[in-house]
BALOBA-1460 file (C-alpha; in Angstrom, 3 decimals):
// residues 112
<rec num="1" residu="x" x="17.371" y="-13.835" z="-14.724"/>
<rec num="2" residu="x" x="16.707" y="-11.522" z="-11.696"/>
<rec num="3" residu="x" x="19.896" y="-10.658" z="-10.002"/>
<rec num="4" residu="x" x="19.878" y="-11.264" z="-5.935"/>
<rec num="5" residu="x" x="20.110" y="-7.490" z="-5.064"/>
<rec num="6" residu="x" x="17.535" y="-6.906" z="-7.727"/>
<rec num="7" residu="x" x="15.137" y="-9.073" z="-6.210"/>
<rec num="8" residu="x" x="16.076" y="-7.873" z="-2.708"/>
<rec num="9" residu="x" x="14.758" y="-4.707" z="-3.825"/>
<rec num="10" residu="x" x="10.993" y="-6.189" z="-5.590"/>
<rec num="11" residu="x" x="10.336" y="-7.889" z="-2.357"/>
<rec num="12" residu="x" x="11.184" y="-4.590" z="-0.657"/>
<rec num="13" residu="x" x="8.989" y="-3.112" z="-2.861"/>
<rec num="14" residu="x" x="5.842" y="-5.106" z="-2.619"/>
<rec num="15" residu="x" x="4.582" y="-4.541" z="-5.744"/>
<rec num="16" residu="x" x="2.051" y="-7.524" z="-7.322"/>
<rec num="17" residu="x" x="0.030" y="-7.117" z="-9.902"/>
<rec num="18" residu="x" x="-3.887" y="-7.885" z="-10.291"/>
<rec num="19" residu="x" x="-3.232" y="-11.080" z="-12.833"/>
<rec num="20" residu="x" x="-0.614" y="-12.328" z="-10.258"/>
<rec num="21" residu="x" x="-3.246" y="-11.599" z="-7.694"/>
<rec num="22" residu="x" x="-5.443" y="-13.734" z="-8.986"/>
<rec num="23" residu="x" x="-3.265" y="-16.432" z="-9.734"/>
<rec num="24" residu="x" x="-1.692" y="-16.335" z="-5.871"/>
<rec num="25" residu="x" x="-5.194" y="-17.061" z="-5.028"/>
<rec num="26" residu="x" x="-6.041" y="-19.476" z="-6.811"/>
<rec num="27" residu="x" x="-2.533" y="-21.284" z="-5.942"/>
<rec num="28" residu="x" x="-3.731" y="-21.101" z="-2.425"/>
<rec num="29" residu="x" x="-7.501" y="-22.118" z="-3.162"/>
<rec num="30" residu="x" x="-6.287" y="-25.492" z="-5.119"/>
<rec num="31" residu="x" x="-3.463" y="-26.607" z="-3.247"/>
<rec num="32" residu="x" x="-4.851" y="-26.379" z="0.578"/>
<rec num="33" residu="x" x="-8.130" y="-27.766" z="-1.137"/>
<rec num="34" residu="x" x="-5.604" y="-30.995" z="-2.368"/>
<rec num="35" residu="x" x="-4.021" y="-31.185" z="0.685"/>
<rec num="36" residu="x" x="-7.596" y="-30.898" z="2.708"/>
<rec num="37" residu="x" x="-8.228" y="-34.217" z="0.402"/>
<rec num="38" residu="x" x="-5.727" y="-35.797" z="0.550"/>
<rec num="39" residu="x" x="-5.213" y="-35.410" z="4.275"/>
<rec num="40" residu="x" x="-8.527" y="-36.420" z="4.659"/>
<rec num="41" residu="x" x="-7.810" y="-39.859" z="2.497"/>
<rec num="42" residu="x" x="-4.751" y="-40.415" z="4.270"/>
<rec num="43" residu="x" x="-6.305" y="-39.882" z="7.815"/>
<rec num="44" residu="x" x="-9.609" y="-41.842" z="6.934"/>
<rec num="45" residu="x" x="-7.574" y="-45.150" z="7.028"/>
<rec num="46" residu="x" x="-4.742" y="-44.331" z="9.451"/>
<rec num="47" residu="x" x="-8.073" y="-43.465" z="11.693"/>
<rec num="48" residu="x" x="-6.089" y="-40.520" z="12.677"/>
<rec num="49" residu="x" x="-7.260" y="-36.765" z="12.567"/>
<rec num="50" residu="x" x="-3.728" y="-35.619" z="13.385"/>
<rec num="51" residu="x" x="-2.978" y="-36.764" z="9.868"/>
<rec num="52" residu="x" x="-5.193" y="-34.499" z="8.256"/>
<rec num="53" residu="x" x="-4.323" y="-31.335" z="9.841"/>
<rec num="54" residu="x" x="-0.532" y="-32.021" z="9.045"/>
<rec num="55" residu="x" x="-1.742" y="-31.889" z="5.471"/>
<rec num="56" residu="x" x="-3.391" y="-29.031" z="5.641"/>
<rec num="57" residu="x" x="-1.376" y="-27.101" z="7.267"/>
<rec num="58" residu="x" x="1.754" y="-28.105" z="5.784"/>
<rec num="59" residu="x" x="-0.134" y="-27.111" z="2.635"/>
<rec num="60" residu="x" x="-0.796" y="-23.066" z="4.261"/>
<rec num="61" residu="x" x="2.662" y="-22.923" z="5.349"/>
<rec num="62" residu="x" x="3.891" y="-24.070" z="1.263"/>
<rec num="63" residu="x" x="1.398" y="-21.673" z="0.119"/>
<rec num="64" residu="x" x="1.824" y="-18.827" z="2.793"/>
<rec num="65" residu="x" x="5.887" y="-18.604" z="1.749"/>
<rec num="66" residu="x" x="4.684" y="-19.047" z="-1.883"/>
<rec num="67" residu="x" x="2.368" y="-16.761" z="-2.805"/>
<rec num="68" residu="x" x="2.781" y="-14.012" z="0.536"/>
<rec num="69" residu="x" x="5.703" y="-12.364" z="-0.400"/>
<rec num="70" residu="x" x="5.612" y="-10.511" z="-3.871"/>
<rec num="71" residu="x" x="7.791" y="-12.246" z="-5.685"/>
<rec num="72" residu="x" x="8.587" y="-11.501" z="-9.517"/>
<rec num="73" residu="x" x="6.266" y="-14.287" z="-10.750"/>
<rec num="74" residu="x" x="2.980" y="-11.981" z="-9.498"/>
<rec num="75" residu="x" x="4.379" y="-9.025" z="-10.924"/>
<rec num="76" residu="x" x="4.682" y="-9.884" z="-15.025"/>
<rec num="77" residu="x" x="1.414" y="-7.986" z="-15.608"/>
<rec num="78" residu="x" x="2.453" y="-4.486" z="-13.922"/>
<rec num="79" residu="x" x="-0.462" y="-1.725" z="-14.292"/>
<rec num="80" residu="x" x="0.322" y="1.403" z="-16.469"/>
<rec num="81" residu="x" x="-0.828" y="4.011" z="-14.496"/>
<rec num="82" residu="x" x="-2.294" y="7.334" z="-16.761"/>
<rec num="83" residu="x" x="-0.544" y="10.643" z="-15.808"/>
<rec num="84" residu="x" x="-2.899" y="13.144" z="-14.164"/>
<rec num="85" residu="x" x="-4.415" y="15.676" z="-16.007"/>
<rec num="86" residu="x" x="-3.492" y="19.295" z="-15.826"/>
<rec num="87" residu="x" x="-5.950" y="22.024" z="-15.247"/>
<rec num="88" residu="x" x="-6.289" y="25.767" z="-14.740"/>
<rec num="89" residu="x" x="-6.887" y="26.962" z="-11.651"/>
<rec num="90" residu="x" x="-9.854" y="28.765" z="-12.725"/>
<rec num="91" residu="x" x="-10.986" y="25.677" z="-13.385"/>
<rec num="92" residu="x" x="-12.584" y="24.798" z="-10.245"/>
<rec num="93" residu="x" x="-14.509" y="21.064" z="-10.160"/>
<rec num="94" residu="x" x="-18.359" y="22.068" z="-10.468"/>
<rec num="95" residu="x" x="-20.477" y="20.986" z="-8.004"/>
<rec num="96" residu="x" x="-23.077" y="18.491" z="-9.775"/>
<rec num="97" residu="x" x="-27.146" y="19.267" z="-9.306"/>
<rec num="98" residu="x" x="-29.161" y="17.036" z="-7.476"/>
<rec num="99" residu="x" x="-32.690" y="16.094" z="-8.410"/>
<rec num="100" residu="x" x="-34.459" y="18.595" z="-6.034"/>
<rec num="101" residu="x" x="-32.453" y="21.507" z="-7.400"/>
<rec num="102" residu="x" x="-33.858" y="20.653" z="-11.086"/>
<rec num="103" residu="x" x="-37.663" y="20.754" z="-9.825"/>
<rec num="104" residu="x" x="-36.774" y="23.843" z="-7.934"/>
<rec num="105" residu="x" x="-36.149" y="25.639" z="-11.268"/>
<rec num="106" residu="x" x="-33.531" y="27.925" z="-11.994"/>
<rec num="107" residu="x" x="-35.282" y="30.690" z="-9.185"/>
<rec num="108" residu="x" x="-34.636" y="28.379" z="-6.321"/>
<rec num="109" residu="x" x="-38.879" y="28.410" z="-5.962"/>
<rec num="110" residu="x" x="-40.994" y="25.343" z="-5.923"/>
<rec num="111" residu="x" x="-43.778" y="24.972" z="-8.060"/>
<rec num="112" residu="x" x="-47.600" y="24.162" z="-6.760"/>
């Protein structure tokens, strides 16, 4: 169990990873889709539009305090990040050759 300070201090943070990413999304996608449905059922036989965006929004504001803020739940997966490499400092990144620079030749001359 997350303490309250401790969670405080994730949704401080920010930090959600890709799976919980993808699963906030998806949240969203399906429940304002349901809602959009159902809204649309419900305000078909009241014969009232009003109904229908009540469900659907309703459903963004559930969704928007759900899934905006990072909570813990998005953040099971978290990414472990590599450790830069170390180089030399006389090891300078080489610039790469480009395809005219190979036809050129080694002489920097074109060939007829």
């Amino acid at each position: 169990m997350v303490g309250f300070f401790e969670l405080i201090n994730m949704l401080k943070a920010g930090s959600m990873d890709f799976v919980g990413q993808k699963k906030s999304f998806d949240m969203q996608f399906y429940v304002i889709w349901v809602a959009g449905v159902i809204g649309y059922v419900h305000g078909f036989f009241a014969q009232k539009f009003l109904y229908t965006f009540q469900w659907v929004f309703g459903a963004t504001l559930l969704v928007t305090l759900c899934c905006l803020p990072p909570w813990p739940v998005w953040n099971q997966n978290p990414v472990e990040w590599l450790d830069p490499k170390e180089r030399d400092e006389d090891e300078a990144p080489k610039p790469k050759e480009t395809k005219e620079a190979k036809k050129t030749g080694a002489k920097g001359k074109k060939k007829h």
